[in-house]
DRENBABA-44197 format. One record per residue (C-alpha): residue number from 1; residue in one letter; x, y, z. Coordinates in Angstrom, 2 decimals, padded with zeros to 5 digits, always signed. Each point is the difference from the previous one (the first is absolute). Layout:
N
<NUM, a, <X, Y, Z>>;
...
END
This chain:
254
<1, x, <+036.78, +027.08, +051.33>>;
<2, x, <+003.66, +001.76, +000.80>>;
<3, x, <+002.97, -001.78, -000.06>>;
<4, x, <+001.31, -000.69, +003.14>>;
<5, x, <+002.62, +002.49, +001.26>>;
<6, x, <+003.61, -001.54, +001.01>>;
<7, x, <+000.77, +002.13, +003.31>>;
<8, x, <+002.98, -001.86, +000.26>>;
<9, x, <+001.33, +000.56, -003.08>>;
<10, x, <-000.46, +003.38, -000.18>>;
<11, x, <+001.60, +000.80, +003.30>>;
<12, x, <+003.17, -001.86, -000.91>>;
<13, x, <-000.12, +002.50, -003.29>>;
<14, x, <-000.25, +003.10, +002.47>>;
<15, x, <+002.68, -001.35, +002.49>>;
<16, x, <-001.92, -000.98, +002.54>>;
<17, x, <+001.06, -002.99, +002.67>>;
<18, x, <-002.48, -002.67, -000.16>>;
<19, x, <+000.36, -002.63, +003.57>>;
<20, x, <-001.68, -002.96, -000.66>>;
<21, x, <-000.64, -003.50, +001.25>>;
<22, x, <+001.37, -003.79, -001.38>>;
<23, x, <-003.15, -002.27, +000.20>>;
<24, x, <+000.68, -004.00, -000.76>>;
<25, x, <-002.58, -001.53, +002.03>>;
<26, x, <-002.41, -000.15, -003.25>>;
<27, x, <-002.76, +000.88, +002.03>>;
<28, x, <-002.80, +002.43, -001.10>>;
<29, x, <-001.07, +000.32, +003.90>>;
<30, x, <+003.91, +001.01, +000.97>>;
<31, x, <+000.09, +001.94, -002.94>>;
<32, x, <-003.15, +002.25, +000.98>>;
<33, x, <+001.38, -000.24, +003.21>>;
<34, x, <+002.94, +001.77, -000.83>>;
<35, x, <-001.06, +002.39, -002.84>>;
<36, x, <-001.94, +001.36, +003.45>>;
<37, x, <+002.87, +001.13, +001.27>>;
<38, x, <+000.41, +003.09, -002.62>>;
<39, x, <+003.71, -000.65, -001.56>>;
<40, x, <+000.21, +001.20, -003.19>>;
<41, x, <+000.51, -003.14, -001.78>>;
<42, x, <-000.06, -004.08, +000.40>>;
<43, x, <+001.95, -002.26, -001.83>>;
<44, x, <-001.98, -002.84, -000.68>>;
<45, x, <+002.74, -002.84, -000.83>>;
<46, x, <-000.12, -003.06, -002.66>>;
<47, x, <+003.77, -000.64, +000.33>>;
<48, x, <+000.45, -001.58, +003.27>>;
<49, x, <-003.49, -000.73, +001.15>>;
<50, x, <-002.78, -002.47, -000.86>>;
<51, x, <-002.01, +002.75, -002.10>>;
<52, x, <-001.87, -000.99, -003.02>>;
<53, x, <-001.98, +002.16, -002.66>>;
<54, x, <-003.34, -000.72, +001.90>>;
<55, x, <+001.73, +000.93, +003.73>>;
<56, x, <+001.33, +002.71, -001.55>>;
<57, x, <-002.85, +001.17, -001.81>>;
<58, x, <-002.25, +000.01, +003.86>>;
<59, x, <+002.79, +002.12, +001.37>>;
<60, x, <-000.23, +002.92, -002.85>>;
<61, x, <-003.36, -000.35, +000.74>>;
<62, x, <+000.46, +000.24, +004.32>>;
<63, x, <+002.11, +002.81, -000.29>>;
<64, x, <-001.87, +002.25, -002.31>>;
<65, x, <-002.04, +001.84, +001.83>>;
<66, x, <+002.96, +001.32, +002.21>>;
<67, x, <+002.61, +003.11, -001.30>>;
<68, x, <+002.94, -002.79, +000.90>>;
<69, x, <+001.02, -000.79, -003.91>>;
<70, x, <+000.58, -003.54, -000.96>>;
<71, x, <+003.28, -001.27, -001.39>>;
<72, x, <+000.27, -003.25, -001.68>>;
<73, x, <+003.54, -001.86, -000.30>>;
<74, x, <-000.21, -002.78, -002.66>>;
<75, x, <+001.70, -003.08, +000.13>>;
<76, x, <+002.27, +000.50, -002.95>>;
<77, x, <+000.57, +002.10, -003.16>>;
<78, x, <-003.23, -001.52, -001.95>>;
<79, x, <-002.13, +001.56, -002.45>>;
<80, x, <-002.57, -002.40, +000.20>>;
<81, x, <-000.59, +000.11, +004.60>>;
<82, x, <+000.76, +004.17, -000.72>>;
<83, x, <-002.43, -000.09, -002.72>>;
<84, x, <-002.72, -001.42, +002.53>>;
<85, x, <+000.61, +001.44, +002.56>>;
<86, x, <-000.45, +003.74, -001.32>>;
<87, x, <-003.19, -001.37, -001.10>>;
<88, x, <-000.96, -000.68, +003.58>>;
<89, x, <-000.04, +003.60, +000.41>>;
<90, x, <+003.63, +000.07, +001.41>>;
<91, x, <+001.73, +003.67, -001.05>>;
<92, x, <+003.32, -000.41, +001.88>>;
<93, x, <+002.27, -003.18, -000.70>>;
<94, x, <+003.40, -000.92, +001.59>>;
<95, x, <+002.27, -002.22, -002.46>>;
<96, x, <+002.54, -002.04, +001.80>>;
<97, x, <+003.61, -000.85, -001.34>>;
<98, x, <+000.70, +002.85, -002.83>>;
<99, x, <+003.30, -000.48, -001.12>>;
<100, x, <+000.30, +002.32, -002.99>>;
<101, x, <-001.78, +002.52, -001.95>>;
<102, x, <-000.93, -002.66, -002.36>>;
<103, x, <-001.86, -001.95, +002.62>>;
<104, x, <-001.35, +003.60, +001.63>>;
<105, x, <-001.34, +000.99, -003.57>>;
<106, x, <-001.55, -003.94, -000.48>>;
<107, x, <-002.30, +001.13, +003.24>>;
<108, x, <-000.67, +003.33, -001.25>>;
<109, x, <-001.70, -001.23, -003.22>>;
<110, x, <-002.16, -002.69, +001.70>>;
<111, x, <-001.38, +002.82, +001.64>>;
<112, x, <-000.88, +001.82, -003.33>>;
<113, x, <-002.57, -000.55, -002.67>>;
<114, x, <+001.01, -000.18, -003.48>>;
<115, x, <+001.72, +001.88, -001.73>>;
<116, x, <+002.27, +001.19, +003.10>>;
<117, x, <-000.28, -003.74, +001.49>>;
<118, x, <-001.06, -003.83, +000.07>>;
<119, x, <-002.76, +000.42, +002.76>>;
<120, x, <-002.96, -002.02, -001.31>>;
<121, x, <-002.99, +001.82, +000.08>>;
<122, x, <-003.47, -001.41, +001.75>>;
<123, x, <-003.18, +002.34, +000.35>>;
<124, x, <-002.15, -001.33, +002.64>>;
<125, x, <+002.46, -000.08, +003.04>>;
<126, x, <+000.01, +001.22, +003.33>>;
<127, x, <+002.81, +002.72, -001.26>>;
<128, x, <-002.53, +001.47, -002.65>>;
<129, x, <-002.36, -000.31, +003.37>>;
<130, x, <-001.72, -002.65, -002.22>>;
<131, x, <-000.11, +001.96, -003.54>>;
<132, x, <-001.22, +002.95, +001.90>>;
<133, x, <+003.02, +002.64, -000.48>>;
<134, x, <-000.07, +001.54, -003.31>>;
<135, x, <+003.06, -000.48, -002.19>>;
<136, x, <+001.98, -001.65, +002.72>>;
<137, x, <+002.27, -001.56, -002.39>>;
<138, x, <+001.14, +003.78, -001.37>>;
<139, x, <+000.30, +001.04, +003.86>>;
<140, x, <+001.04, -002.89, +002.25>>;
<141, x, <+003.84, +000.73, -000.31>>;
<142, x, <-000.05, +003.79, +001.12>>;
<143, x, <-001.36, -001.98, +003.52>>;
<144, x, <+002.35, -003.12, +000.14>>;
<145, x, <+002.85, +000.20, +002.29>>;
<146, x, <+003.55, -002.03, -000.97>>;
<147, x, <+002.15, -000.84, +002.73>>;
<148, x, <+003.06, -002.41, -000.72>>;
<149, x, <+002.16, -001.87, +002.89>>;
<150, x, <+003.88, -000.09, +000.16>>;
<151, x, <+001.26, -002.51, +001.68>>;
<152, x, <+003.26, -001.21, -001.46>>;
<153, x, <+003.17, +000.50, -000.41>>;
<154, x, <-000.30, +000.22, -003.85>>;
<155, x, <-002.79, +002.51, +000.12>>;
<156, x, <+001.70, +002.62, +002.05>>;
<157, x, <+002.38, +000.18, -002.67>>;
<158, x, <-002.96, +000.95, -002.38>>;
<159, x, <-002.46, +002.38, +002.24>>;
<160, x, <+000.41, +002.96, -002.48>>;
<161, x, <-000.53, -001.77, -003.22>>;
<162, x, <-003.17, -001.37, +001.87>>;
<163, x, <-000.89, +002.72, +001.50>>;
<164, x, <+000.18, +001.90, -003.55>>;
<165, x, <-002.57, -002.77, -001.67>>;
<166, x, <-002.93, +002.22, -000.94>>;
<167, x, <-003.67, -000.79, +002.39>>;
<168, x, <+002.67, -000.88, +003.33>>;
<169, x, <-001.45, +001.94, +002.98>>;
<170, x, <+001.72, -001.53, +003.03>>;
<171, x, <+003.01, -002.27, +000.88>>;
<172, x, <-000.12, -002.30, +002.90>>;
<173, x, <+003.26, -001.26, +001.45>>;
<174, x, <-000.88, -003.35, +001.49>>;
<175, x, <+002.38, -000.54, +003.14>>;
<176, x, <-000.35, -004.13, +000.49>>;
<177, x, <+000.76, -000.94, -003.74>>;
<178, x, <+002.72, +003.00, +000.00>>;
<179, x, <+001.80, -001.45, +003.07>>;
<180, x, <-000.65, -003.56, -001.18>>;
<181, x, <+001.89, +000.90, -003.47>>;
<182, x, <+002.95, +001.78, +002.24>>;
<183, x, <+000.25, -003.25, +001.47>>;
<184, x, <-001.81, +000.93, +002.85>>;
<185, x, <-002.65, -001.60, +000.36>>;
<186, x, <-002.82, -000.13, +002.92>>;
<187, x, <+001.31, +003.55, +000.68>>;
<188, x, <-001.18, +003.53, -000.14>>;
<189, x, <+002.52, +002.36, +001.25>>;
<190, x, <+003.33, -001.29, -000.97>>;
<191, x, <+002.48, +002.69, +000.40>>;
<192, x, <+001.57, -000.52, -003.53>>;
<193, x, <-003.65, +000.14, -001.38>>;
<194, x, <-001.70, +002.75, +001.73>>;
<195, x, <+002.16, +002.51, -001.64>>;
<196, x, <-000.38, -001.28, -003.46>>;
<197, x, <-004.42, +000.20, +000.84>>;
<198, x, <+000.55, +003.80, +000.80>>;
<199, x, <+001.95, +000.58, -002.42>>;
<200, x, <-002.41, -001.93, -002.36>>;
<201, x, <-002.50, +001.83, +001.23>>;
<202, x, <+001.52, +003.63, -000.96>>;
<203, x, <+000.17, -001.82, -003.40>>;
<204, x, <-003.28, -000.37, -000.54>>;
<205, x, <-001.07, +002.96, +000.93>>;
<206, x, <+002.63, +002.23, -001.93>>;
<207, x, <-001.01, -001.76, -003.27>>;
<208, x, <-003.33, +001.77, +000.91>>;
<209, x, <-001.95, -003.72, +001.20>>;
<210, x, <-001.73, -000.42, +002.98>>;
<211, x, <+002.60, -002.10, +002.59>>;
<212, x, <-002.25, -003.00, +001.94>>;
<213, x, <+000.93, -002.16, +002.90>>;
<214, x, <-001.23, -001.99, +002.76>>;
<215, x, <+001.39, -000.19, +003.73>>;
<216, x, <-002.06, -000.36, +003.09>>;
<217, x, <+002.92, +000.83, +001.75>>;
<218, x, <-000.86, +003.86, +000.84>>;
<219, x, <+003.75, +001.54, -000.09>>;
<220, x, <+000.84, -001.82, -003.42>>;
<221, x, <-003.85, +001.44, -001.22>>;
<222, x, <+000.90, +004.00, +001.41>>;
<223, x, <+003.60, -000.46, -001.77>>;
<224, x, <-001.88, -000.89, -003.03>>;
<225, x, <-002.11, +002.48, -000.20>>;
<226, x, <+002.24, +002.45, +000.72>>;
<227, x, <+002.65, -000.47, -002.63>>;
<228, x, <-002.72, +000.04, -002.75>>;
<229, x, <-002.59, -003.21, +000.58>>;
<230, x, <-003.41, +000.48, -001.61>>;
<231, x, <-001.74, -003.05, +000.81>>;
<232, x, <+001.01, -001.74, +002.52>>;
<233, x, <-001.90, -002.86, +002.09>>;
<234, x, <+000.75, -000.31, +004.11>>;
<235, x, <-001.40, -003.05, +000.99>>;
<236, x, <-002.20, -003.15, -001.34>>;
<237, x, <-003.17, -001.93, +001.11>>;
<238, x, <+001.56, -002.91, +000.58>>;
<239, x, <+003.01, +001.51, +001.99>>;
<240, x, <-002.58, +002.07, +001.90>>;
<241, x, <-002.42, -002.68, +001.02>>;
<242, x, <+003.31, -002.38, +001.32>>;
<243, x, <+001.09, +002.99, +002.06>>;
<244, x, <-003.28, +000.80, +001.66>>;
<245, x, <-000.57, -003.72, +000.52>>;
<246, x, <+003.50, -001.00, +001.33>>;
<247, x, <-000.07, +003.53, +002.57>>;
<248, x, <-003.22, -001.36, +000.98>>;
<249, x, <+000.82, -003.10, +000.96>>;
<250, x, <+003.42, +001.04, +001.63>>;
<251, x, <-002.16, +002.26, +002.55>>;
<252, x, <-002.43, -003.04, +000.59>>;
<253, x, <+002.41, -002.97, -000.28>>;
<254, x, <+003.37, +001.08, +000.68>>;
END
């Protein structure tokens, strides 16, 4: 049996804009739902939602028989929850809260087997397509997919030293925790700090990294894109489902 083939990954590698979807409903039904829809990619979220391995583990499953590529974003920098969930078959993981190259290499290496990493290795997993993939192990990293998230003051300062750590494919600038650390928080498009994101942006990018960012505002999205954004997400389940709901009831209710 092949080993599956990251589409995601290797359209960030040839340039190519990937538009994608937030989903934090932890639902396997919304996320079928919206893998329907035909965006490129999904980010399936552990941060700020009520996911678990086993939630997260039915929504790999929903959304593989659609071309929209699944993202996972971990809760934190951990070996052991990036460890399992690469075993759950996931081939693209989002790391919150890099700081530093040190911490950006520390996620790198729980991505790789020995000798180039710390990843423990298991042989009947839903990754190896349950021991079926031959030599997985040897040819699991040439598929994985590392994105890390700036989102702080401190880490602007270092985006080419982590963009430089060896395995890095894509840097997502995180807008809430980036105007939070500005002292700004709750907002989104605070005229001191919208600058510094496009400019962050062009960072990324020039230190030859794919940029990421999420916005369902659709001006902010187009400026991103424009000015170099590879992966960006314009919109969310959640903020999708309100929207509809509260329009509908506004034409209905008043």
């Amino acid at each position: 049996m092949e080993l599956p083939r990251n589409t995601f990954k290797h359209a960030l590698a040839a340039g190519r804009p990937q538009i994608g979807l937030w989903s934090t409903l932890s639902s396997s039904l919304t996320v079928e739902l919206l893998a329907g829809a035909g965006f490129d990619w999904m980010l399936l979220d552990m941060e700020h939602s009520p996911n678990d391995l086993e939630s997260l583990f039915c929504q790999l499953q929903a959304s593989e028989p659609y071309p929209t590529h699944a993202v996972v974003r971990v809760p934190w920098n951990d070996a052991v929850m990036l460890k399992r969930v690469l075993d759950i078959g996931a081939q693209t993981v989002l790391i919150p809260m890099i700081d530093n190259a040190e911490q950006a290499r520390a996620a790198v290496a729980a991505m790789r087997y020995p000798p180039r990493g710390i990843r423990g290795v298991g042989g009947t997993t839903r990754a190896t397509r349950w021991g079926r993939i031959q030599n997985y192990p040897q040819r699991a990293e040439s598929e994985l997919c590392i994105l890390l998230q700036v989102e702080t003051v401190t880490s602007l300062e270092q985006i080419e030293a982590i963009a430089a750590v060896d395995g890095v494919d894509g840097i997502f600038v995180g807008p809430a925790d980036l105007h939070a650390s500005f002292g700004h928080v709750g907002e989104r498009h605070h005229p001191d700090v919208w600058p510094i994101i496009e400019e962050a942006i062009r960072r990324i990018r020039a230190a030859g990294r794919a940029p990421g960012f999420l916005t369902s505002h659709e001006p902010d999205a187009r400026r991103i894109l424009e000015i170099g954004g590879q992966f960006v997400a314009v919109g969310s389940d959640a903020s999708l489902l309100a929207s509809a709901a509260d329009s509908l009831k506004k034409r209905f209710l008043g």
